[in-house]
C-alpha positions in Angstrom: 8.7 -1.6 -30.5 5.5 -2.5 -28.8 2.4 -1.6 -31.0 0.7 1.6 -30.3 -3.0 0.1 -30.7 -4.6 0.8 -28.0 -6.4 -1.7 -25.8 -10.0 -1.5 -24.0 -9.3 1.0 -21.0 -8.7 -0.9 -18.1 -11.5 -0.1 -15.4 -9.4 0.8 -12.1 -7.7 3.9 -11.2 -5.0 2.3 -9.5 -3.7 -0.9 -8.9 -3.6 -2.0 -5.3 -4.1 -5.1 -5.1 -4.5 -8.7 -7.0 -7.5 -8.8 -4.7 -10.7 -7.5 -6.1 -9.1 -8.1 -9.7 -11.3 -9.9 -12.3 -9.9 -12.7 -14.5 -10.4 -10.4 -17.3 -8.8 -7.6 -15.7 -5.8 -9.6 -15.0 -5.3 -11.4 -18.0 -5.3 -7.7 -19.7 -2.7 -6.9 -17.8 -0.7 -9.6 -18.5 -1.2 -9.5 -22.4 -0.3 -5.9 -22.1 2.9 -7.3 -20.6 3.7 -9.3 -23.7 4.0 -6.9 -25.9 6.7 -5.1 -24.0 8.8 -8.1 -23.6 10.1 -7.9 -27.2 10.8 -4.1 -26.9 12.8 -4.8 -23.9 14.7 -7.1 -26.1 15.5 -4.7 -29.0 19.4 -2.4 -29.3 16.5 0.7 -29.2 14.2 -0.2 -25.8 12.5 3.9 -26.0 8.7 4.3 -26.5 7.8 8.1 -26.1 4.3 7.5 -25.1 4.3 8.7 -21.7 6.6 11.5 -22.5 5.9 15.1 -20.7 4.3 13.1 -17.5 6.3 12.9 -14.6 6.6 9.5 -12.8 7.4 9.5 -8.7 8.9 6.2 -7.3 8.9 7.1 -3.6 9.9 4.0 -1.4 9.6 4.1 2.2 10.8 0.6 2.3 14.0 -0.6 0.9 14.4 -2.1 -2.3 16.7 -2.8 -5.3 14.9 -4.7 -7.6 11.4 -3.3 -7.7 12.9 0.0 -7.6 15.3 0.0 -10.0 12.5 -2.1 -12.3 9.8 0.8 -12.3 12.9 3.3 -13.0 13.9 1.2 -16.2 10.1 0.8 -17.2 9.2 4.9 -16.4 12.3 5.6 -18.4 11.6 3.3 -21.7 8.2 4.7 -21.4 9.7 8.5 -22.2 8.4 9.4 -18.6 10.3 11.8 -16.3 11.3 9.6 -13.4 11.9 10.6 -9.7 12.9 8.6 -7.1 11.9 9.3 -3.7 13.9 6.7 -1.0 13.3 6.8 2.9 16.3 7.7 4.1 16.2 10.9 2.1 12.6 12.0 3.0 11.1 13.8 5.7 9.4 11.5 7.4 12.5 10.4 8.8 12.1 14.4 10.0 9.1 13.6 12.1 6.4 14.3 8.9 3.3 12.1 8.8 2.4 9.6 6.1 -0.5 11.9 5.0 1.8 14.9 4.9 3.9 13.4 2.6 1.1 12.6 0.5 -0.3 15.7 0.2 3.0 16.8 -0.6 3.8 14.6 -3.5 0.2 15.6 -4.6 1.0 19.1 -4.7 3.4 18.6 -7.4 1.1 16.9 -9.6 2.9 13.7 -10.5 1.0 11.7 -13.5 1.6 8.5 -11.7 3.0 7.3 -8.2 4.9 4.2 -7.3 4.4 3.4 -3.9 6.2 0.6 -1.6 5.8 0.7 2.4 6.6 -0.9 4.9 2.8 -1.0 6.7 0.0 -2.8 5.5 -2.8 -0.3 4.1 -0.7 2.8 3.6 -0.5 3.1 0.1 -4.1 2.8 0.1 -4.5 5.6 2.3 -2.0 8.1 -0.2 -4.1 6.7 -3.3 -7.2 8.1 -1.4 -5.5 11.6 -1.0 -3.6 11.9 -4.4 -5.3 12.7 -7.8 -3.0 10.6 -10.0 -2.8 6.8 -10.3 -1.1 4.9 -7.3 0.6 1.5 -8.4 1.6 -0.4 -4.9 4.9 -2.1 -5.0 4.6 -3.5 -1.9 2.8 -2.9 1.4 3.8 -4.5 4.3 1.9 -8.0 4.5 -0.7 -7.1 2.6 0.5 -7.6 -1.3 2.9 -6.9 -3.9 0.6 -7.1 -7.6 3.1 -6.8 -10.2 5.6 -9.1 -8.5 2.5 -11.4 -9.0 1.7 -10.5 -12.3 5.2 -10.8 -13.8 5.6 -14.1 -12.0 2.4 -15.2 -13.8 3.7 -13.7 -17.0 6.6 -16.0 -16.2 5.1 -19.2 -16.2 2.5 -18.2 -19.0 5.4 -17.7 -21.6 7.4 -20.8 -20.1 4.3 -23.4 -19.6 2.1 -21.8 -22.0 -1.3 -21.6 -19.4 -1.1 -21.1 -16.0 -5.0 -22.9 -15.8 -4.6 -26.6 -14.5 -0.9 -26.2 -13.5 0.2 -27.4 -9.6 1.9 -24.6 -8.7 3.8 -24.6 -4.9 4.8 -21.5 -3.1 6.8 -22.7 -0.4 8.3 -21.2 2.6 7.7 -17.9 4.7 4.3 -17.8 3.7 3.3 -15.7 6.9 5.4 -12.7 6.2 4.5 -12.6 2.2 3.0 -10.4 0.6 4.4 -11.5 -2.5 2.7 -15.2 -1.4 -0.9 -13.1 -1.4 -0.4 -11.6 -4.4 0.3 -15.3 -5.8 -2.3 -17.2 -4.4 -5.1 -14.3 -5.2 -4.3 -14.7 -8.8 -3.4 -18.0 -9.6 -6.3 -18.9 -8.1 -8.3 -16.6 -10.2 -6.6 -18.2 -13.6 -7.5 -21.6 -12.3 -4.1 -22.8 -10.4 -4.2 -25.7 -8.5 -2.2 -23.4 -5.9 0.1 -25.1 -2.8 1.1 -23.2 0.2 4.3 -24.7 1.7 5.6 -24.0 5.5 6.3 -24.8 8.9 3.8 -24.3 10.9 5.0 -21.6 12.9 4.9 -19.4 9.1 1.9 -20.6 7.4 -1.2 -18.3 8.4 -4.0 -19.4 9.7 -7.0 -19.8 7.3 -5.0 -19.9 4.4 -7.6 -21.8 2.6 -9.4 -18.8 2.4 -6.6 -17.2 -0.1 -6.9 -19.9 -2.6 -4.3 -22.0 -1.5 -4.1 -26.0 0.2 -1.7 -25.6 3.2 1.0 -28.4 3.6 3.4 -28.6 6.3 5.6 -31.2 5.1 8.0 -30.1 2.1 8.1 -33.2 -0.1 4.1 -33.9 0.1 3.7 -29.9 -1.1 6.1 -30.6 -3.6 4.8 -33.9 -5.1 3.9 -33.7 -8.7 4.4 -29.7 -8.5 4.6 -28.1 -12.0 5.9 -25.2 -10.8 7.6 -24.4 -7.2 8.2 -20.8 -6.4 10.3 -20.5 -3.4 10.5 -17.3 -1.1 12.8 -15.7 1.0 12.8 -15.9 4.8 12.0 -12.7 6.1 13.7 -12.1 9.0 13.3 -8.6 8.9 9.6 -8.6 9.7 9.8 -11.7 12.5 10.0 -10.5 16.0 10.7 -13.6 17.3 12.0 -17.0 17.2 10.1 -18.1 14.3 12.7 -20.7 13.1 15.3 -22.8 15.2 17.5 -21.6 12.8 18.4 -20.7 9.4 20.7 -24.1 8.8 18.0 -26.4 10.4 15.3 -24.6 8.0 17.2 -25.3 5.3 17.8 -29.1 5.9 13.7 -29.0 6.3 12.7 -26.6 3.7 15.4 -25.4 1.9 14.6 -26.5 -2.0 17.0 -29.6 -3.0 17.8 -31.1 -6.0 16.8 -34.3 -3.7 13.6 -32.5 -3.0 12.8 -31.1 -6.5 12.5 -34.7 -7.6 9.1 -35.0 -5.9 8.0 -32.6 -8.7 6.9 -33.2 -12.4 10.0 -33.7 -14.1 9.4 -30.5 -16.3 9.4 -28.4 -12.9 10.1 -24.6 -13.3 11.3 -22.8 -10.2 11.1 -19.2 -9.2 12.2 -17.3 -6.9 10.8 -13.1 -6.2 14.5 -12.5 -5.2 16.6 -11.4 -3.5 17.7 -15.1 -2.9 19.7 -16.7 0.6 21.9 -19.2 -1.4 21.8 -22.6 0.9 19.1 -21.1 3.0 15.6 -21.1 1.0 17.4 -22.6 -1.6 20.4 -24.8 -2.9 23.1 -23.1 -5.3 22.3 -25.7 -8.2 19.2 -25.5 -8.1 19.3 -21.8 -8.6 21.5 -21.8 -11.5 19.4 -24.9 -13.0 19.1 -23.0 -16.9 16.7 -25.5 -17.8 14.6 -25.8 -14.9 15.1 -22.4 -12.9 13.2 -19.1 -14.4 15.0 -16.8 -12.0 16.2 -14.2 -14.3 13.5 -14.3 -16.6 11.1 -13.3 -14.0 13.7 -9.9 -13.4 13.4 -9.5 -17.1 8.9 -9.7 -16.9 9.2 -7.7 -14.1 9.8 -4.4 -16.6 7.2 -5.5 -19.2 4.8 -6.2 -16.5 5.6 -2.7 -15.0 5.8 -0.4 -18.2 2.1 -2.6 -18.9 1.1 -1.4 -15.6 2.1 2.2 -16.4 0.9 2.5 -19.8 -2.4 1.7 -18.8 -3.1 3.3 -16.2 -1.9 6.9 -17.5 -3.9 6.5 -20.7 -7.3 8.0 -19.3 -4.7 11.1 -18.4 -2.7 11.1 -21.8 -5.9 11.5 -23.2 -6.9 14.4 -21.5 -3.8 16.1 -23.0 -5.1 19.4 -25.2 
C-alpha cells in the first residue's frame, strides 16, 4: 500500500496543462506517482482514500487506454467511477458543450476526467464546474498525464530525466501528446529533439522546447531516449504523407535506425502503436530496450497521483 502521509497541497485546482507547470509542481507529481507504482504491484491494489466521492470519466473522444487507466486508478482509489463515452451522450442529441457541463456539474461529481476532441474545451467545462477537472486530452492542445507517466518512465528506467537526449519523432503536428512532452522535459532539463517531415513538424517549434530535425538518423544520433508517436490520420485533412509505406521506409523506427542512438537507448511509444508503420515489430518487442508496457503500467500511478491530489483540498472539507 502507498503511505498515507500526506504531501504539501499541490497549488492548482486542476490540471490542464504541462504548460504553466513549475519544476516543482511537476516533480511532485511525479514522486506522488512512485509511491503508487508498488501498490499497483501488490495481490491487494485498494486504497479507500477517495472512498464516498464520485469520479466522472466523460470522453467525447474515443479512447481505450486513457480511459480504461483513470477507471482502474478511480477504482483502486475507493472512488465511485462513471464513465461517460460520446456515442452515449447527448450531445450527439444536438446539446451544447456548456450544456453538458452544467449538467455533469449538477450532479456534483468530486472530480472530472475530461478528453475532447477540440482544443480549449476542457478548459471551458473546468471554468463552469466546481470540482477538479483533469484533461486527458484536448485536441492539439495537450495530454499532461500521458506526459507525466512518460517522464515517470524514463525517471525509474534512466534514473534522471536532467541531461538526457531525448527524441520525439514523427507526427509532431497533430500531437498533443508531443506538447505535453516537450513542455516538460524541457522544464526537467531535457535536451529535447523533435523529429518529422516537414509537412508534420509545426512551425516555431523551438518555442516549445524542442530542436526540430527533418532527417531521422541526424534526430536520432546519440539519442538516449526516442519516443516514437503514432500517425494521426484521423486529424489530417489532407495528403500529409505520400503514404503510410513510404513514411515508414523514411521515418518508421529501425533496428538499422536505432543504432544512431546511445547504445543504452530506451524507446516509448504513447500507444496505440501501427506495427511496420511508425515502428518496426522488433523493435517494439525489444525487452531490453523498449519501455512500452511499462509506460501502460505508470500510466495508473501517474493517474491515481493525479487524483489523490487534487481531491485532498475536498476530502478535507468532509465533516
Amino acid at each position: 500500500m502507498a503511505s498515507a502521509t500526506v504531501s504539501a497541497p499541490f497549488p492548482h485546482r486542476h490540471l490542464l496543462a504541462i504548460e504553466g507547470l513549475s519544476r516543482a509542481d511537476i516533480l511532485q507529481l511525479l514522486d506522488e506517482a512512485e509511491a503508487w507504482v508498488e501498490t499497483g504491484r501488490h495481490a491487494r491494489k485498494h486504497d479507500d482514500r477517495l472512498a464516498g466521492l464520485t469520479q466522472v470519466n466523460a470522453f467525447f473522444e474515443a479512447s481505450t487506454r486513457t480511459l480504461l487507466s483513470f477507471e482502474i486508478a478511480g477504482k483502486r482509489l475507493g472512488a465511485d467511477v462513471v464513465n461517460l463515452v460520446a456515442s452515449q451522450s447527448s450531445l450527439k442529441k444536438g446539446e451544447t458543450l456548456l450544456d453538458t457541463a452544467l449538467t455533469l456539474n449538477a450532479m456534483r461529481p468530486d472530480v472530472i476526467v475530461i478528453r475532447h476532441e477540440s482544443s480549449g474545451a476542457v478548459a471551458l467545462i473546468a471554468e463552469k464546474v466546481d470540482c477538479p477537472v483533469i484533461n486527458a486530452g484536448d485536441g492539439r492542445h495537450e495530454h499532461p498525464t500521458q506526459a507525466l507517466l512518460d517522464a515517470l518512465t524514463i525517471r525509474r528506467r534512466k534514473g534522471r530525466i536532467e541531461g538526457l537526449k531525448v527524441a520525439i519523432c514523427g507526427d509532431i503536428l497533430h500531437s498533443r501528446v508531443a506538447r505535453s512532452n516537450f513542455h516538460l522535459l524541457a522544464a526537467l532539463g531535457a535536451e529535447v529533439r523533435a523529429v518529422a517531415p516537414p509537412t508534420l513538424m509545426p512551425h516555431g517549434v523551438e518555442r516549445l522546447g524542442a530542436r526540430p530535425f527533418t532527417r531521422m538518423d541526424e534526430g536520432l544520433a546519440g539519442a538516449d531516449v526516442v519516443m516514437m508517436l503514432r500517425l494521426q490520420l484521423e486529424r489530417m485533412d489532407g495528403a500529409w504523407v505520400p503514404s503510410t509505406r513510404e513514411y515508414f521506409a523514411t521515418f518508421g523506427l529501425t533496428e538499422a535506425r536505432l543504432a544512431h542512438a546511445a547504445p543504452d537507448v530506451l524507446v516509448m511509444h504513447p500507444g496505440p502503436m501501427n506495427r511496420g508503420v511508425e515502428i518496426a515489430s522488433s523493435v517494439a518487442d525489444d525487452i531490453q530496450r523498449s519501455a512500452i508496457t511499462e509506460q501502460v503500467e505508470m500510466g495508473v500511478a501517474v493517474r491515481m497521483a493525479c487524483l489523490d491530489l487534487l481531491t485532498r483540498a475536498r476530502r478535507a472539507e468532509r465533516p
